[in-house]
C-alpha beads as a LAMMPS data file, in Angstrom:
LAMMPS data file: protein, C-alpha beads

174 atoms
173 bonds

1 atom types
1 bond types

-500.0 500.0 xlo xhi
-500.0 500.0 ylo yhi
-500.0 500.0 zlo zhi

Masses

1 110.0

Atoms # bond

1 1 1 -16.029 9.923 -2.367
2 1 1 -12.663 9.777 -0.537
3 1 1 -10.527 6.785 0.021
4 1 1 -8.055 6.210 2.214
5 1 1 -5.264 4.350 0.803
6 1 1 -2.975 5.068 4.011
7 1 1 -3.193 6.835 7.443
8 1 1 0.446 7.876 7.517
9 1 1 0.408 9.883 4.326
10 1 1 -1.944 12.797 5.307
11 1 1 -0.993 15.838 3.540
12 1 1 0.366 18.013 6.793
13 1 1 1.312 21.302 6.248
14 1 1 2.122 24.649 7.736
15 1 1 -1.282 26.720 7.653
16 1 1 0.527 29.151 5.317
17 1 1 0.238 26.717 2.569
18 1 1 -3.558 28.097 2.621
19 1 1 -2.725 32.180 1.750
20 1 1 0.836 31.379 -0.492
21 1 1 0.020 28.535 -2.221
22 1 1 -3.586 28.221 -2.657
23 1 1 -4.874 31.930 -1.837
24 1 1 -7.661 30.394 0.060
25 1 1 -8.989 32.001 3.370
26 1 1 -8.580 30.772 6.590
27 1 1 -11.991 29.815 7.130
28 1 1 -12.039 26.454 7.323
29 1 1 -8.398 26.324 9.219
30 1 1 -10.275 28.601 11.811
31 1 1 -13.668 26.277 12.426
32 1 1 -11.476 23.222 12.774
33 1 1 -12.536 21.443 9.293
34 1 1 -8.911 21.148 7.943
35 1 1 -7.030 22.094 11.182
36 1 1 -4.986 19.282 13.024
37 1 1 -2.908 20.646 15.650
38 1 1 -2.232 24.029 14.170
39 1 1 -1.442 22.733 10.678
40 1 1 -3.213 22.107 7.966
41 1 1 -4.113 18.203 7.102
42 1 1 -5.831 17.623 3.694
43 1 1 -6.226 14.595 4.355
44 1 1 -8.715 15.525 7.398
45 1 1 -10.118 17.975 4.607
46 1 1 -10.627 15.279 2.239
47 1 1 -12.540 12.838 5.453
48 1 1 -14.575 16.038 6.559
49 1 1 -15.988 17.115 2.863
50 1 1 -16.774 13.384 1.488
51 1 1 -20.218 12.230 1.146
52 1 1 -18.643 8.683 1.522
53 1 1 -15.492 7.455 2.975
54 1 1 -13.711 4.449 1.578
55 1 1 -10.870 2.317 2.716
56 1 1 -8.805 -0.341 0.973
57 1 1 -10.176 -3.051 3.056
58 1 1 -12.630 -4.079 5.550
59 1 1 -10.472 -4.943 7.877
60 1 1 -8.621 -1.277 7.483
61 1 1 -11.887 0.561 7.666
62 1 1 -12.341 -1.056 11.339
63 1 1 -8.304 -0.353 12.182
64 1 1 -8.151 3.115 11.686
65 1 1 -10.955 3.712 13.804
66 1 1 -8.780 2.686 16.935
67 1 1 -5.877 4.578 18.562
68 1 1 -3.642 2.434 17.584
69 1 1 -3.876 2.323 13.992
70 1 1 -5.524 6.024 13.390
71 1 1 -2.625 8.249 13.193
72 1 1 -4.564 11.253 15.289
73 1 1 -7.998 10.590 12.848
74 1 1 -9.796 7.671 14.388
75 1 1 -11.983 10.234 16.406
76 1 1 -12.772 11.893 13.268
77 1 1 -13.390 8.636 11.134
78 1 1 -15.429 6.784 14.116
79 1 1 -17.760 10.129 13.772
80 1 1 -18.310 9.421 9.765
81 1 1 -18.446 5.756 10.535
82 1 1 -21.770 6.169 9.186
83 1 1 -20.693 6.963 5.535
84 1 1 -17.124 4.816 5.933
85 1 1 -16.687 1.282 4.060
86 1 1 -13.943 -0.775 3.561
87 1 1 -13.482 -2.471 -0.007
88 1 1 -10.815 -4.654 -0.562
89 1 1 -8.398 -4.157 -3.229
90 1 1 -8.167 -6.652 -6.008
91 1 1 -6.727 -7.990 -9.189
92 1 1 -8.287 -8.013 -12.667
93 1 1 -8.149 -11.347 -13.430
94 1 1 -8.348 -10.866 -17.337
95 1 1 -5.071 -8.904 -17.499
96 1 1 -3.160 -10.630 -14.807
97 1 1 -3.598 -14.190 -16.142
98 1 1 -1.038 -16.492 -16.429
99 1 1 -2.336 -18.264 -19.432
100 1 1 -2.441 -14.857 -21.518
101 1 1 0.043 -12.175 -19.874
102 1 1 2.535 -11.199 -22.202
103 1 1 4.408 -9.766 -19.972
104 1 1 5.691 -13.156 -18.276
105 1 1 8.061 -14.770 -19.928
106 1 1 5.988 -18.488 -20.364
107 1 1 2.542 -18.275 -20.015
108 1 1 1.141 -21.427 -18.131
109 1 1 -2.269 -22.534 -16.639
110 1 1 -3.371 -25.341 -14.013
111 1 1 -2.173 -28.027 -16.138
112 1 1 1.560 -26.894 -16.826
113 1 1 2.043 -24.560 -14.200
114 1 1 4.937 -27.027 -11.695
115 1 1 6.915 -26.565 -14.986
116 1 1 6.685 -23.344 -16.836
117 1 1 6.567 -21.279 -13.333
118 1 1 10.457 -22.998 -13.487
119 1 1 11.314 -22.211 -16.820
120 1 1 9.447 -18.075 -15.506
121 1 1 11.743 -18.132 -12.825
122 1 1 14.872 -19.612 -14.557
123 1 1 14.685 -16.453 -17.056
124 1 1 13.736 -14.289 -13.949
125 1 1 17.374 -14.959 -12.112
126 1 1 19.268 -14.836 -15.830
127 1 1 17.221 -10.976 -16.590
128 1 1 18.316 -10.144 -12.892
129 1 1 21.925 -11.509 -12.737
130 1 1 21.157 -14.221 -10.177
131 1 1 23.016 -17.575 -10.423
132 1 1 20.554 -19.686 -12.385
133 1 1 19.271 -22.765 -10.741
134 1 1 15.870 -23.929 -10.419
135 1 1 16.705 -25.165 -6.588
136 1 1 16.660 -22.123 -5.122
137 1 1 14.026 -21.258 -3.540
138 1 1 13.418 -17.256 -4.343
139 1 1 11.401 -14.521 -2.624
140 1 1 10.107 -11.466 -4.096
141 1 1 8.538 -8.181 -2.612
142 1 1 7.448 -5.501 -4.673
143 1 1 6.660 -2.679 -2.250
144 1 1 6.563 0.538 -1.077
145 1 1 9.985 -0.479 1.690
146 1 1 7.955 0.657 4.854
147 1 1 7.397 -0.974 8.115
148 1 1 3.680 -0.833 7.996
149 1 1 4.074 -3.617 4.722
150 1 1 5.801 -5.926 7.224
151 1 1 9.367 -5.257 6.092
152 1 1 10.234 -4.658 9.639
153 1 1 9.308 -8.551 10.252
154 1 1 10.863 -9.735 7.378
155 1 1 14.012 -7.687 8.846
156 1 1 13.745 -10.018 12.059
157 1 1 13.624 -13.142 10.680
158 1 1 16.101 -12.219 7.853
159 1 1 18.774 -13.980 9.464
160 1 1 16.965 -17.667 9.524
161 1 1 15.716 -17.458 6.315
162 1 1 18.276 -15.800 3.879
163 1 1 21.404 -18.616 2.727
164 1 1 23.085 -20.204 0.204
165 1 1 19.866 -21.485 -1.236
166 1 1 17.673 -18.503 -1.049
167 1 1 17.201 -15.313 -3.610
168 1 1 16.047 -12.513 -2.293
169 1 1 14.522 -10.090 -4.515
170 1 1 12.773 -6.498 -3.942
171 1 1 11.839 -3.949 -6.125
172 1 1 10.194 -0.886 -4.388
173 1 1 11.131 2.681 -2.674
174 1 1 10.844 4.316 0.307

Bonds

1 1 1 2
2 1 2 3
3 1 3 4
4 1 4 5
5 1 5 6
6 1 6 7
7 1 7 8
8 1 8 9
9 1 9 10
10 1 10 11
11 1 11 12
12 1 12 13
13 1 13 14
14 1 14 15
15 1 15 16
16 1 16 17
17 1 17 18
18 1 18 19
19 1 19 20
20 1 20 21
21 1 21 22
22 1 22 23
23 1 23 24
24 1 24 25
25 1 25 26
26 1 26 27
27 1 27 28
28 1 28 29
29 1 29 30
30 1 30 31
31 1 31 32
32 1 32 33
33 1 33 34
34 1 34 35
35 1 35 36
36 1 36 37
37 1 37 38
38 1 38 39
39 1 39 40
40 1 40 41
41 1 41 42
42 1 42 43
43 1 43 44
44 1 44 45
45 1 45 46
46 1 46 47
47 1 47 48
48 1 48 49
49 1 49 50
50 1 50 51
51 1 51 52
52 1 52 53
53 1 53 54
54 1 54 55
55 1 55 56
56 1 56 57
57 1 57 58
58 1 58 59
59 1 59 60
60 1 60 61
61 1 61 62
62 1 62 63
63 1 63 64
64 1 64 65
65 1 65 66
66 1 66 67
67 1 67 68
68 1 68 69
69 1 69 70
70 1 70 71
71 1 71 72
72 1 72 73
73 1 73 74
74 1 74 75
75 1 75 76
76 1 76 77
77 1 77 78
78 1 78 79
79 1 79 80
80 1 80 81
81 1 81 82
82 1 82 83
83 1 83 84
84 1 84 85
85 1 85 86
86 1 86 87
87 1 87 88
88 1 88 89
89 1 89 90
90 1 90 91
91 1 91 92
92 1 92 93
93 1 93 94
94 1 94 95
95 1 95 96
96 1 96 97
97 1 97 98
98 1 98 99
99 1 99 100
100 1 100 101
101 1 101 102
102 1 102 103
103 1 103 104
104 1 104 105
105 1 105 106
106 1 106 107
107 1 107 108
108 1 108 109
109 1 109 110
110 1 110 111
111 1 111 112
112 1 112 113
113 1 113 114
114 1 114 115
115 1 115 116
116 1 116 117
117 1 117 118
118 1 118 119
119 1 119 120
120 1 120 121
121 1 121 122
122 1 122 123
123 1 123 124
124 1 124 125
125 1 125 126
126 1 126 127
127 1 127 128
128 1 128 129
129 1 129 130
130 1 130 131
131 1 131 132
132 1 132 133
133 1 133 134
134 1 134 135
135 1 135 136
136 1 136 137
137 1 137 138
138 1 138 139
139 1 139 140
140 1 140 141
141 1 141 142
142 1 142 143
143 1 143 144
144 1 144 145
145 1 145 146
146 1 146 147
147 1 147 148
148 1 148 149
149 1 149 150
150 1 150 151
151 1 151 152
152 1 152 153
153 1 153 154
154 1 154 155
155 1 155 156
156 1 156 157
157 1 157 158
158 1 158 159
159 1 159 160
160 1 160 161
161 1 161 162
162 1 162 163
163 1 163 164
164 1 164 165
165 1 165 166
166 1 166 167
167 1 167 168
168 1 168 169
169 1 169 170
170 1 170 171
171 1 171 172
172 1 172 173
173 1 173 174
């Protein structure tokens, strides 16, 4: 099984990679299995060889077999659309509950949760440096800092939502 977390991060390399790095004949290079425009994409590799073919979604399992949104493979993954499926990422529930994580400063559940998510966020802008002040209204992204998660969007409409009375917090690379 292969899954395709994202399109953009294929794995391209010089062909070269196959004899210095990986002493690995050029077989496969030469029948077009791992070939993408004279380089080598494992990625490709990794689509071609899988029994199955997973994505993180539904939705991205029909994307990436357009044009658009296939980054040079959505002729390849239309032809194993057979063996593709898209399924969506998710949360364990058990470890990322609010009533038990230890790892938030005040646990809280449906009852409480207008006041301790306050006294979270309070701590949250102390830990951080912020001014504290339960009025303003904070965002958070924790991201890889790439267009394709939207930042370019956020970027645009920066300038009507950021003032005074907003925090703006992200934690991410790229």
């Amino acid at each position: 099984v292969y899954t395709i977390h994202n399109l953009q991060y294929q794995g391209i390399f010089n062909k070269e990679i196959l004899g210095n790095i990986f002493d690995l004949s050029y077989d496969h290079f030469n029948n077009g299995d791992i070939e993408f425009y004279g380089n080598v994409n494992f990625m490709k590799a990794g689509i071609v060889f899988a029994d199955e073919v997973t994505t993180v979604s539904k939705t991205y399992a029909k994307e990436i077999q357009t044009a658009y949104y296939g980054e040079g493979l959505d002729g390849l993954i239309r032809a194993r659309n057979n063996s593709l499926c898209g399924i969506v990422n998710g949360i364990d529930y058990n470890s990322f509950n609010p009533s038990t994580d230890k790892d938030i400063f005040v646990t809280y559940n449906v009852k409480n949760v207008t006041k301790k998510k306050v006294e979270n966020k309070l701590k949250l802008q102390a830990q951080l440096g912020l001014p504290v002040d339960e009025n303003k209204m904070m965002f958070a992204i924790i991201s890889r800092l790439t267009d394709q998660k939207g930042l370019d969007l956020i970027n645009y409409v920066m300038d009507g939502i950021i003032d005074e009375n907003v925090q703006l917090v992200v934690i991410g690379t790229g």
